[in-house]
C-alpha positions as CSV (number, residue, x, y, z in Angstrom):
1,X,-3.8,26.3,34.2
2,X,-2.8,24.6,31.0
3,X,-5.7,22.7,28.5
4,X,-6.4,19.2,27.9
5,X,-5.7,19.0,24.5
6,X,-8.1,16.1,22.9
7,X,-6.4,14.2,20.4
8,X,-9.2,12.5,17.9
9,X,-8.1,9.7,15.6
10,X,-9.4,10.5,12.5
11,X,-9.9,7.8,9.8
12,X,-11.9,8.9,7.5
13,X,-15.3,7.5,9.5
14,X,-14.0,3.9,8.8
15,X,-14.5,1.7,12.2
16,X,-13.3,-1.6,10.5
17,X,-12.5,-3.4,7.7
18,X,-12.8,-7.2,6.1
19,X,-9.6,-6.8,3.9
20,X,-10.0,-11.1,3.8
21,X,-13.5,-10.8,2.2
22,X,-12.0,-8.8,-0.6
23,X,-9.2,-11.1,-0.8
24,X,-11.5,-14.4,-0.5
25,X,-14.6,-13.5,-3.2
26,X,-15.7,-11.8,-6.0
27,X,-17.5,-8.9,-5.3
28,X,-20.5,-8.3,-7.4
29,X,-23.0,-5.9,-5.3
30,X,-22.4,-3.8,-2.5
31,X,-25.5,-2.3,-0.2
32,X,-25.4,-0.1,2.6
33,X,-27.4,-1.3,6.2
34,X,-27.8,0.5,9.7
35,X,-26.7,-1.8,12.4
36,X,-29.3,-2.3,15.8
37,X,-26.8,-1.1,18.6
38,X,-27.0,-1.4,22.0
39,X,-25.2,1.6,24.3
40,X,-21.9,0.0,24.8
41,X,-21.3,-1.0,21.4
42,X,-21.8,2.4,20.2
43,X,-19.2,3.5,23.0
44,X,-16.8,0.9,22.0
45,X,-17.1,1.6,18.2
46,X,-16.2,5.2,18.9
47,X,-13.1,3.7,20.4
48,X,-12.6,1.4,17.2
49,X,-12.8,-2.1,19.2
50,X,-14.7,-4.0,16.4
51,X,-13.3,-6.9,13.9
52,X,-15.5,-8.2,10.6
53,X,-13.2,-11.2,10.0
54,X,-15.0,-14.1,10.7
55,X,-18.4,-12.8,10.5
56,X,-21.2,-13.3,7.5
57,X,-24.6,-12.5,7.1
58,X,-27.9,-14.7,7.5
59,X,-31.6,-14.2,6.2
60,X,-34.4,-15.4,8.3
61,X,-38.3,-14.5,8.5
62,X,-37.3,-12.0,6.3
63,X,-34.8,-9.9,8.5
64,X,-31.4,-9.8,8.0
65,X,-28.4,-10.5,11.1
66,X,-24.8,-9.4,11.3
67,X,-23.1,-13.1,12.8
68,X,-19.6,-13.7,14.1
69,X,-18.5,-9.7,14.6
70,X,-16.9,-8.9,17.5
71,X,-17.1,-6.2,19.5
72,X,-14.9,-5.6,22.3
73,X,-16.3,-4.1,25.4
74,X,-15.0,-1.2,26.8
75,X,-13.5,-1.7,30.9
76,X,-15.6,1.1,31.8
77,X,-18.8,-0.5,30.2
78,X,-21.9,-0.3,32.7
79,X,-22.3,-2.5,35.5
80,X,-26.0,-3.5,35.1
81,X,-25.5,-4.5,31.4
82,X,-23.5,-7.9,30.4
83,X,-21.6,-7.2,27.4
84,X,-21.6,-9.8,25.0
85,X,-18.8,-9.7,22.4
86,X,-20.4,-11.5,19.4
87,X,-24.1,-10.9,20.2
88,X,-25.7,-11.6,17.0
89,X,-26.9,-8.1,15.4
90,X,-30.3,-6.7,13.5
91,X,-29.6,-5.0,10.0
92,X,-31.4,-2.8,9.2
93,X,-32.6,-2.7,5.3
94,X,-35.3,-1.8,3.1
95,X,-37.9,-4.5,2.3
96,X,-36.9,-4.1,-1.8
97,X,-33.2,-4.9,-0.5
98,X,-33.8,-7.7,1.7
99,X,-35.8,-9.4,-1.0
100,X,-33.4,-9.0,-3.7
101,X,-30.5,-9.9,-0.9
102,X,-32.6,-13.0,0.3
103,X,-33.1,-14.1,-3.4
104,X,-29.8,-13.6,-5.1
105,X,-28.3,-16.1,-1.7
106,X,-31.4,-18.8,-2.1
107,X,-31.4,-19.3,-5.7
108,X,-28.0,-18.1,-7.3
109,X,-25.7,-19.1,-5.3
110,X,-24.3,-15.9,-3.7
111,X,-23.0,-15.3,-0.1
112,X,-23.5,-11.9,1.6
113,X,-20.8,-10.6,3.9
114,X,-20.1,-7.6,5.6
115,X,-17.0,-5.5,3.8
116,X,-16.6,-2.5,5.8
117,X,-18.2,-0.3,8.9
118,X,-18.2,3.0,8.9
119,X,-19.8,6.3,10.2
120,X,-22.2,8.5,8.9
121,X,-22.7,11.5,10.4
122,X,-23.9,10.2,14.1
123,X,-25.2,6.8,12.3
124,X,-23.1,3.3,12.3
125,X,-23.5,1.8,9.0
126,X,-22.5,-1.5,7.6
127,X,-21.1,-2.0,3.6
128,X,-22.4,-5.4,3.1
129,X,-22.0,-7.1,-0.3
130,X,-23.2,-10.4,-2.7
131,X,-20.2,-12.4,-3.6
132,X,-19.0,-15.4,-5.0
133,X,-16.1,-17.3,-3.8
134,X,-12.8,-17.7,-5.4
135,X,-11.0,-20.5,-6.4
136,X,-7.0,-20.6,-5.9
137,X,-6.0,-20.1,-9.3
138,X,-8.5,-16.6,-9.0
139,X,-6.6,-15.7,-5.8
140,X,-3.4,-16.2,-7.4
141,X,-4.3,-14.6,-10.4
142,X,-5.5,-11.8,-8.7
143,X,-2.5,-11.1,-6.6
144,X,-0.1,-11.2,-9.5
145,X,-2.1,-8.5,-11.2
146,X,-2.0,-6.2,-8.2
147,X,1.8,-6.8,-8.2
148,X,2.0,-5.7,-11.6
149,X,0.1,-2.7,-10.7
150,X,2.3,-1.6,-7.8
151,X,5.9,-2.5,-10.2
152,X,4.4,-0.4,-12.8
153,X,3.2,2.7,-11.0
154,X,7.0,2.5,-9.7
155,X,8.6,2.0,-13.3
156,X,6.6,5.6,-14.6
157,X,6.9,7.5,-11.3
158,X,10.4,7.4,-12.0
C-alpha cells in the first residue's frame, strides 16, 4: 500500500501581504501584534485565505482593532459557528506600544495599517506600521527609482 505524500506550501511563514500599503505611504515605524483568533480563522490562515488590502487599524478605549481584513472561511468550517469574513479583530500589544501607537495617530498625523501576517512558530502575528501618505509626484518618484534599480542590477550583472 503506497503513502500519502503531504505536500506543505512553504512560504517563508508569510500568510499575506499589503504590497498597496507599501506602494500608498511612507513607512516610518513598524511594530509587531498578536491577532485574537477564533478556531476557524486559525484553520483558514493555515490554508492562506486571508487579504490585508482594504483594511486599517483603529484605537479605541485604549485597545487596538484589525478593520476591513478578510478572512475566507474554510467549506468544511463547523456547523455551530457562523463565520464571519471581516469580523473586526483584537490586537494584541503592550500598553507602552498602544500609547505611543494611539499618540503618534491623534496628534501627528500618522495612520497605522497592517503591512504583513505572518507566523511565528504556532503564533499568528500581525506587522503593523505608522505611515504617512503619499502624494502622486512621491508615488511617481518612487517608482522611477525602483526602475532604475532593477535596469541597473541588469547593466552590472552582465
Amino acid at each position: 500500500m503506497a503513502k500519502a505524500t503531504v505536500v506543505k506550501k512553504n512560504n517563508g511563514g508569510t500568510i499575506a501581504q499589503n504590497k498597496r500599503a507599501r506602494h500608498d505611504y511612507f513607512i516610518e515605524e513598524k511594530f509587531e501584534a498578536g491577532l485574537s483568533l477564533q478556531g476557524w480563522e486559525v484553520k483558514s490562515l493555515r490554508a492562506g485565505r486571508m487579504s490585508l488590502v482594504e483594511s486599517y487599524i483603529i484605537f479605541k478605549n485604549n485597545e487596538a482593532f484589525l478593520f476591513g481584513a478578510q478572512i475566507q472561511p474554510l467549506l468544511s468550517a463547523s456547523t455551530h459557528v457562523v463565520p464571519e469574513a471581516t469580523r473586526t479583530r483584537k490586537l494584541l500589544l503592550s500598553r507602552r506600544e498602544l500609547e505611543q501607537l494611539t499618540g503618534a495617530v491623534n496628534q501627528k498625523g500618522y495612520t497605522c495599517v497592517p503591512l504583513a501576517c505572518y507566523w511565528k512558530g504556532h503564533l499568528a502575528k500581525l506587522e503593523i506600521a505608522l505611515v504617512k501618505g503619499k502624494q502622486l509626484h512621491d508615488k511617481r518618484a518612487t517608482e522611477k527609482d525602483r526602475d532604475w534599480q532593477r535596469d541597473k542590477a541588469r547593466i552590472f550583472h552582465r
